[in-house]
ROMI-975384 format. One record per atom (N, C-alpha, C, O): residue in one letter; x, y, z; residue number from 1; atom name. Coordinates in Angstrom, 2 decimals. Layout:
// ROMI-975384
A X Y Z NUM CA
...
END
This chain:
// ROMI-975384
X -17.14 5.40 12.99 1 N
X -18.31 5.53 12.16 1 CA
X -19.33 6.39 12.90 1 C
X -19.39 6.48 14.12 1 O
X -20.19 7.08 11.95 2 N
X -20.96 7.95 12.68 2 CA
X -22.46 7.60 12.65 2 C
X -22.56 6.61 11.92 2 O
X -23.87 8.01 13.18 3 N
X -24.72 7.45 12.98 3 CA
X -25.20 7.86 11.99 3 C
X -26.40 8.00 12.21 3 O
X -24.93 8.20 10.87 4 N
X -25.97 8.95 9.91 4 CA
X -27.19 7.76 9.28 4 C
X -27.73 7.21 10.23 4 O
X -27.51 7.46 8.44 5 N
X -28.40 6.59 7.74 5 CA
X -27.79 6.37 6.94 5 C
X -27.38 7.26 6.19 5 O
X -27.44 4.78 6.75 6 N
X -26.72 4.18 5.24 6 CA
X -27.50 4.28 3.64 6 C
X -28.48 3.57 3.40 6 O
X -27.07 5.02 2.84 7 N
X -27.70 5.18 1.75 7 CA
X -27.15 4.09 0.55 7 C
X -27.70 3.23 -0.13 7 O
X -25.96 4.52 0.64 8 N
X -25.19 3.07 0.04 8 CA
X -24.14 2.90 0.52 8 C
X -23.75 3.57 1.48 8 O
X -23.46 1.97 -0.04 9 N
X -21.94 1.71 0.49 9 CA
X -21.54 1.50 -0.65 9 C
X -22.03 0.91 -1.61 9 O
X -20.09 2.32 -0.41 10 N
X -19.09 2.87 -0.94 10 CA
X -17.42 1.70 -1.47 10 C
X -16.54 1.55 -0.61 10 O
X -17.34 1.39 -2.11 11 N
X -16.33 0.76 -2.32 11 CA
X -14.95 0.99 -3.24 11 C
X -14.98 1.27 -4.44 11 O
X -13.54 0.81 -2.33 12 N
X -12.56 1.36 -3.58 12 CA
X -12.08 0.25 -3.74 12 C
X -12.40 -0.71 -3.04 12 O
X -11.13 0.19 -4.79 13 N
X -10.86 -1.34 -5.18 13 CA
X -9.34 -0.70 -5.80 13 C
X -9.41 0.24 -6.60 13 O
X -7.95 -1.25 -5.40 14 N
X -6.52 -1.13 -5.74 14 CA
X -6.61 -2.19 -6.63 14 C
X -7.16 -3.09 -6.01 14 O
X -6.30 -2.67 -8.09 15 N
X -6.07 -4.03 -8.97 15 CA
X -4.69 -3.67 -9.54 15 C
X -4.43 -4.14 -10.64 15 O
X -3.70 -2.83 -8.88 16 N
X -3.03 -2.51 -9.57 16 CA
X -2.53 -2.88 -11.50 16 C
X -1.82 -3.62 -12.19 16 O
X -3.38 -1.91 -11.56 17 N
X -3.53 -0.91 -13.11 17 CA
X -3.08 -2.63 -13.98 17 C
X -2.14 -2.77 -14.76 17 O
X -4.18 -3.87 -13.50 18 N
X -4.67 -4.67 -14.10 18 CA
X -5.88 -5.01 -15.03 18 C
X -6.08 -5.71 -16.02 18 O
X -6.66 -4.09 -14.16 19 N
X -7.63 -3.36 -15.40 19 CA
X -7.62 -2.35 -16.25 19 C
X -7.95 -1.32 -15.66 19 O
X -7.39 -2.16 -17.47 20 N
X -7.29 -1.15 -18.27 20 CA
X -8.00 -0.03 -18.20 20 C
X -9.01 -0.33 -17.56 20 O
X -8.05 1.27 -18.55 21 N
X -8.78 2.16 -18.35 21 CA
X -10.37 1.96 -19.25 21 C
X -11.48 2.21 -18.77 21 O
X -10.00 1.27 -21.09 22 N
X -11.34 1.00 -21.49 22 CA
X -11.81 -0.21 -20.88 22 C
X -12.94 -0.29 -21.37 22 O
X -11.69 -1.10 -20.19 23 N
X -12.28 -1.63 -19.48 23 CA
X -13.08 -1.63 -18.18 23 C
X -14.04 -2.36 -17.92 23 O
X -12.43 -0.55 -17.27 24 N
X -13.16 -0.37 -16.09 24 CA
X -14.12 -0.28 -15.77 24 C
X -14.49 -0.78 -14.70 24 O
X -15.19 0.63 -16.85 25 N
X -16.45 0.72 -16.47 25 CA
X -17.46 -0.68 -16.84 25 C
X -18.62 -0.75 -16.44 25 O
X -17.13 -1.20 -17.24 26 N
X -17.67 -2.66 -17.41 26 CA
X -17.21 -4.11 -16.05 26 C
X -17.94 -4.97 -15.57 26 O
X -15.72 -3.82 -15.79 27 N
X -15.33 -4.26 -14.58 27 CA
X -16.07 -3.68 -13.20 27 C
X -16.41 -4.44 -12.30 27 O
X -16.24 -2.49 -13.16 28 N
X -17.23 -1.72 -12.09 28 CA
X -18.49 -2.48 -12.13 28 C
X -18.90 -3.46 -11.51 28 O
X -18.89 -1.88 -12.85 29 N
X -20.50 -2.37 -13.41 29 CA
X -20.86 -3.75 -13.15 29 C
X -21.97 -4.14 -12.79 29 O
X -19.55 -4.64 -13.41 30 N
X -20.13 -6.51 -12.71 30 CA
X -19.49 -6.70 -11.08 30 C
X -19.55 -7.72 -10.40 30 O
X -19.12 -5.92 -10.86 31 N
X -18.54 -5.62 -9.38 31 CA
X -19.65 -5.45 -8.45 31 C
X -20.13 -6.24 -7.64 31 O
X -20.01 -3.92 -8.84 32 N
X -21.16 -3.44 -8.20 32 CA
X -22.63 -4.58 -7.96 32 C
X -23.20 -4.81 -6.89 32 O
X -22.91 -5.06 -9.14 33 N
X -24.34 -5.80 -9.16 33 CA
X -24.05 -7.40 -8.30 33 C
X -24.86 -8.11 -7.69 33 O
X -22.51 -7.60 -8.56 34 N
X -21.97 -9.13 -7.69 34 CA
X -22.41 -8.47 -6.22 34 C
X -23.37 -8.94 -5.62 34 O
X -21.82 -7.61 -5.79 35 N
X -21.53 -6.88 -4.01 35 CA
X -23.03 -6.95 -3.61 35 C
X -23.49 -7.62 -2.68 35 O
X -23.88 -5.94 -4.67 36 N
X -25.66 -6.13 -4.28 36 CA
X -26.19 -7.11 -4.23 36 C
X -27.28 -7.14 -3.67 36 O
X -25.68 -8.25 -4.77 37 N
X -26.46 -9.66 -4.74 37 CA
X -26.33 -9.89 -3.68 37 C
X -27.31 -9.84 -2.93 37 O
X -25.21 -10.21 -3.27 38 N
X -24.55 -10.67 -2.36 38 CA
X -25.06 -10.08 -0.74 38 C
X -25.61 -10.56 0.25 38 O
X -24.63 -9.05 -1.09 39 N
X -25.34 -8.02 0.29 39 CA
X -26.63 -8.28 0.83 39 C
X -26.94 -8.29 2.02 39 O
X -27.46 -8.53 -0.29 40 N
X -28.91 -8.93 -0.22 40 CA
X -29.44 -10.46 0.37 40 C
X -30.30 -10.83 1.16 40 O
X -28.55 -11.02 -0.39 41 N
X -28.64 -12.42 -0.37 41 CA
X -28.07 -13.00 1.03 41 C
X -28.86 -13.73 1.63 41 O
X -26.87 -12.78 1.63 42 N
X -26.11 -13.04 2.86 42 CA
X -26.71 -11.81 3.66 42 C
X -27.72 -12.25 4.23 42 O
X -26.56 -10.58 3.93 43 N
X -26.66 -10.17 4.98 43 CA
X -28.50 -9.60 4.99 43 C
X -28.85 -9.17 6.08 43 O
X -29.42 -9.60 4.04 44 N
X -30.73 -8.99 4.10 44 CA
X -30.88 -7.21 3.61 44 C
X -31.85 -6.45 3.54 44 O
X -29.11 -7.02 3.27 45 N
X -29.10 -5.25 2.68 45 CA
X -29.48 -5.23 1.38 45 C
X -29.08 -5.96 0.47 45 O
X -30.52 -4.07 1.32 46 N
X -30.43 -3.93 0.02 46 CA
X -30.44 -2.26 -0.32 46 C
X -31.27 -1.39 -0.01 46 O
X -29.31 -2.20 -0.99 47 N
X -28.49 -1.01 -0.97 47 CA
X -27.78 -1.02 -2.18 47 C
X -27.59 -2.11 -2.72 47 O
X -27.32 0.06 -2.71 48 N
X -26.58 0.31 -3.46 48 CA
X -25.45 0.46 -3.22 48 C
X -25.09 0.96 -2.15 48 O
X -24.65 0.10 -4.09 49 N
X -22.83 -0.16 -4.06 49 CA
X -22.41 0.32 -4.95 49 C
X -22.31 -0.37 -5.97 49 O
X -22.01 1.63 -4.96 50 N
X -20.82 2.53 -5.67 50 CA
X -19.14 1.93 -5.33 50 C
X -18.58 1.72 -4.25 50 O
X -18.60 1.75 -6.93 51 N
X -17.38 1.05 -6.65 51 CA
X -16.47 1.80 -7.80 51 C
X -16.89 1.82 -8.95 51 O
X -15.10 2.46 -7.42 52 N
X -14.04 3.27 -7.79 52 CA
X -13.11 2.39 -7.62 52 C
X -13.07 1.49 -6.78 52 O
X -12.16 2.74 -8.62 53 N
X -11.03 1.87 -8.82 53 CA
X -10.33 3.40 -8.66 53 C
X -10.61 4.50 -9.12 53 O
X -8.98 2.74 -7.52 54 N
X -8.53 3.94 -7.08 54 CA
X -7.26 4.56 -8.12 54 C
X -6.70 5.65 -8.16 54 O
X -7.11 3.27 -8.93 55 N
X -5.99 4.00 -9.91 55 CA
X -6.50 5.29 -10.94 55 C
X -5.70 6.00 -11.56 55 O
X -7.82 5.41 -10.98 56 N
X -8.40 5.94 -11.96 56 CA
X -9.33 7.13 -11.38 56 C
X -10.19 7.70 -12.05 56 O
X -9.01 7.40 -10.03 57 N
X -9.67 8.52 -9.62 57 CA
X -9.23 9.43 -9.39 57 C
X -8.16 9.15 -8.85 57 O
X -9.41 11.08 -9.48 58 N
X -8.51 12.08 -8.92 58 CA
X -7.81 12.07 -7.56 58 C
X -8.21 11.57 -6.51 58 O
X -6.73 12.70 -7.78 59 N
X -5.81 12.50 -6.91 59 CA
X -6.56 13.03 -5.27 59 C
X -6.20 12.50 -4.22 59 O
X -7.24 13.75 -5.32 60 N
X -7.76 14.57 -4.38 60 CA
X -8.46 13.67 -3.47 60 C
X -8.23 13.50 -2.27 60 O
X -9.59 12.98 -4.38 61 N
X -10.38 11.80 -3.89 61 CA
X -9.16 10.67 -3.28 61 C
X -8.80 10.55 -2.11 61 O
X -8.87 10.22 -4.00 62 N
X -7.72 9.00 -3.65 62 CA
X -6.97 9.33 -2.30 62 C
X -6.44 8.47 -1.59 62 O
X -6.99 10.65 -2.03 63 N
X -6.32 11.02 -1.06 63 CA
X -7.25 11.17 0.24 63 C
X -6.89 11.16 1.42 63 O
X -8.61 11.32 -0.32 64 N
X -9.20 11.27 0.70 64 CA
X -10.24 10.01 1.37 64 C
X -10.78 9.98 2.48 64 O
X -10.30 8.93 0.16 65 N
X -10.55 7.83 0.46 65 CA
X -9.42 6.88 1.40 65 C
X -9.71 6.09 2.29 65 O
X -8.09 7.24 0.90 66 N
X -7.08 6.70 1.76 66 CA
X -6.64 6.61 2.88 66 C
X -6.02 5.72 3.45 66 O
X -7.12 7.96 3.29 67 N
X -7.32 8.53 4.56 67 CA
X -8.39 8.13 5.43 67 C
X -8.13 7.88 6.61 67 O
X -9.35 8.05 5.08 68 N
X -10.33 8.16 5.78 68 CA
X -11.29 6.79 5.79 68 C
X -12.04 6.45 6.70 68 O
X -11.05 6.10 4.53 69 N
X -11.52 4.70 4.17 69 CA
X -11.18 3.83 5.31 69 C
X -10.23 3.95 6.08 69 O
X -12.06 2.97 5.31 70 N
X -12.14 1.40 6.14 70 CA
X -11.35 0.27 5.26 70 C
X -11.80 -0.08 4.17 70 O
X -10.11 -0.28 5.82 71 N
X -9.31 -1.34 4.75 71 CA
X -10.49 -2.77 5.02 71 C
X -10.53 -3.15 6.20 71 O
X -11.18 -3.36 4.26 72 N
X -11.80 -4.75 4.52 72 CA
X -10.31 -5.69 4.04 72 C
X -9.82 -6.45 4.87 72 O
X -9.83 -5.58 2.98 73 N
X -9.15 -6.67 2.33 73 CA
X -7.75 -5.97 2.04 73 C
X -7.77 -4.98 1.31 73 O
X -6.63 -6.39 2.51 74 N
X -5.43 -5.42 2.23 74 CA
X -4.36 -6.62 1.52 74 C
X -3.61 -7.05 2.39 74 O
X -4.11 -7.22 0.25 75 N
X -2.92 -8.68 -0.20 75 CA
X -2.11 -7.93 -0.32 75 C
X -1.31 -8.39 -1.13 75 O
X -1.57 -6.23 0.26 76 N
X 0.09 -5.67 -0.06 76 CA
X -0.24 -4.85 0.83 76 C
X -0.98 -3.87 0.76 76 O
X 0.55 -5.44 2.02 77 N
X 0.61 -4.88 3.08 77 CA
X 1.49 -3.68 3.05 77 C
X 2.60 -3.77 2.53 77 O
X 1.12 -2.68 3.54 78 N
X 1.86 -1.07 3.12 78 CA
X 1.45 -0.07 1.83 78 C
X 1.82 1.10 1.74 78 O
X 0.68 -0.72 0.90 79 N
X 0.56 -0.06 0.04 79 CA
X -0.29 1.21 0.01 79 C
X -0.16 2.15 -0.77 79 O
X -1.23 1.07 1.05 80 N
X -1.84 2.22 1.33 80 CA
X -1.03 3.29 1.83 80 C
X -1.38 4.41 1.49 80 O
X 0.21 3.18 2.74 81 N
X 0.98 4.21 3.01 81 CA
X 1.66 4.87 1.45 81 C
X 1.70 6.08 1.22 81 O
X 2.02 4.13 0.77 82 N
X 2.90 4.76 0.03 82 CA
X 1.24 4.91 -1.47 82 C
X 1.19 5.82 -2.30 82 O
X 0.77 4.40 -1.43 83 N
X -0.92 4.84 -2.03 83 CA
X -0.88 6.48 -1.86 83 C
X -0.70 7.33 -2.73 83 O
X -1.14 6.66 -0.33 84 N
X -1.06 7.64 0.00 84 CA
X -0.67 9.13 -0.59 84 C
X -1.18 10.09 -1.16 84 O
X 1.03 8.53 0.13 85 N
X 1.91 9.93 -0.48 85 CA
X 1.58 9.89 -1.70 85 C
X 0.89 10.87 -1.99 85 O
X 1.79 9.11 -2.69 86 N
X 1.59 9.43 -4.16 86 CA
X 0.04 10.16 -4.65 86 C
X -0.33 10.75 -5.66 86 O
X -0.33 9.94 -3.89 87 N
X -1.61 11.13 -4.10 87 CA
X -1.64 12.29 -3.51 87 C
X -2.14 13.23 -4.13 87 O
X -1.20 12.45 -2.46 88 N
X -0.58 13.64 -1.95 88 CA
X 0.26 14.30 -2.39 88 C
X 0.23 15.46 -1.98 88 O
X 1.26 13.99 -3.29 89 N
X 2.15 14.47 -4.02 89 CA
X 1.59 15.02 -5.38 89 C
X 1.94 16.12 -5.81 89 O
X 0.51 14.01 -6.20 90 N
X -0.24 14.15 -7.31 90 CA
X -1.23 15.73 -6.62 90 C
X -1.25 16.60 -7.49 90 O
X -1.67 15.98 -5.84 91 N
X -2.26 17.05 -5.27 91 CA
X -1.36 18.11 -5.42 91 C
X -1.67 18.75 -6.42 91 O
X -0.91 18.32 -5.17 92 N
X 0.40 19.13 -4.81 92 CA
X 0.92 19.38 -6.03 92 C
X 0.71 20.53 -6.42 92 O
X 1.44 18.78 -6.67 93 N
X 1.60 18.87 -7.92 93 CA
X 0.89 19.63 -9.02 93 C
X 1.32 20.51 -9.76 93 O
X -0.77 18.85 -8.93 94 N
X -1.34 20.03 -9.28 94 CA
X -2.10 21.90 -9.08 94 C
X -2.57 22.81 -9.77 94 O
X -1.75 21.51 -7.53 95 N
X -2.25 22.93 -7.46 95 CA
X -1.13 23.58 -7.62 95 C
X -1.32 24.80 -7.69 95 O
X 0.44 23.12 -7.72 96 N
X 1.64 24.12 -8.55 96 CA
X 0.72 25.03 -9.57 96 C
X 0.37 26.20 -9.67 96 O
X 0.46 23.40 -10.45 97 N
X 0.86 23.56 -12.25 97 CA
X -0.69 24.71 -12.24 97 C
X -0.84 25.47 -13.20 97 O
X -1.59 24.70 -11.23 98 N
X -2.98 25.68 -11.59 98 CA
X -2.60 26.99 -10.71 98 C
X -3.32 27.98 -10.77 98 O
X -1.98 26.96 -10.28 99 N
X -1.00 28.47 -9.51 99 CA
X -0.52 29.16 -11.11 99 C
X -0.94 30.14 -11.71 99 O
X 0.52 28.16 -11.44 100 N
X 1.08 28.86 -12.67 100 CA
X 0.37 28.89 -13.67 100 C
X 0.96 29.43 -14.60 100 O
X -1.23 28.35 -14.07 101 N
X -1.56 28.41 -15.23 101 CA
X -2.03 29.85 -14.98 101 C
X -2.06 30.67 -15.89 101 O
X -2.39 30.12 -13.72 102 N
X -3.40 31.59 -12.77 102 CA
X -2.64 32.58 -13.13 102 C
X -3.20 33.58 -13.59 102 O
X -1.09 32.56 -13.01 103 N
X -0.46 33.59 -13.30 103 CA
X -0.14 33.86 -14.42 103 C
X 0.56 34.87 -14.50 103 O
X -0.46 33.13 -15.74 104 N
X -0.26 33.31 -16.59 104 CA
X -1.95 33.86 -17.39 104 C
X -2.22 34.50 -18.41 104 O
X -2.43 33.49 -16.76 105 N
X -4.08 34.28 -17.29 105 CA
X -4.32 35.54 -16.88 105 C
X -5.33 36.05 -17.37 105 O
X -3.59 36.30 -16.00 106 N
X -3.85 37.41 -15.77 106 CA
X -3.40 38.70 -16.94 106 C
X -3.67 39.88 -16.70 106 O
END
């Protein structure tokens, strides 16, 4: 960790694709305001809590939260490795398919 100044904290959340997509932003939304209570209430932070559900974010991000993220809570041990590649692959994948859309716009 580096010293910068905490503005908020950042949270990803794996439910494997138990929350529906029209549901998420309402699942976020009581996530987020539970974490701020809480934060406030137990530790004296009061901060904002941005919270992504990683099934539902671009592959790019996912790849770079995976990487670089802090695990607090892990109930499937390994899944972040293979989390991983599959976003790395989803990357990859798309900068093919935007190579070939490039060559076809010219």
């Amino acid at each position: 960790m580096d010293d910068k100044p905490v503005r908020d904290i950042d949270v990803a959340v794996y439910t494997g694709y138990r929350v529906l997509p029209d549901d998420w932003p309402a699942y976020v939304g009581g996530l987020c305001d539970m974490l701020e209570k809480r934060l406030s209430r137990q530790l004296g932070l009061v901060k904002a809590v941005d919270v992504v559900l990683l099934e539902y974010v671009q592959p790019r991000l996912r790849a770079e939260i995976l990487r670089k993220g802090l695990v607090v809570l892990n109930r499937a041990p390994g899944i972040r490795a293979v989390m991983l590649l599959h976003a790395i692959d989803d990357v990859r994948a798309l900068d093919v398919s935007r190579r070939i859309k490039c060559r076809f716009c010219r």
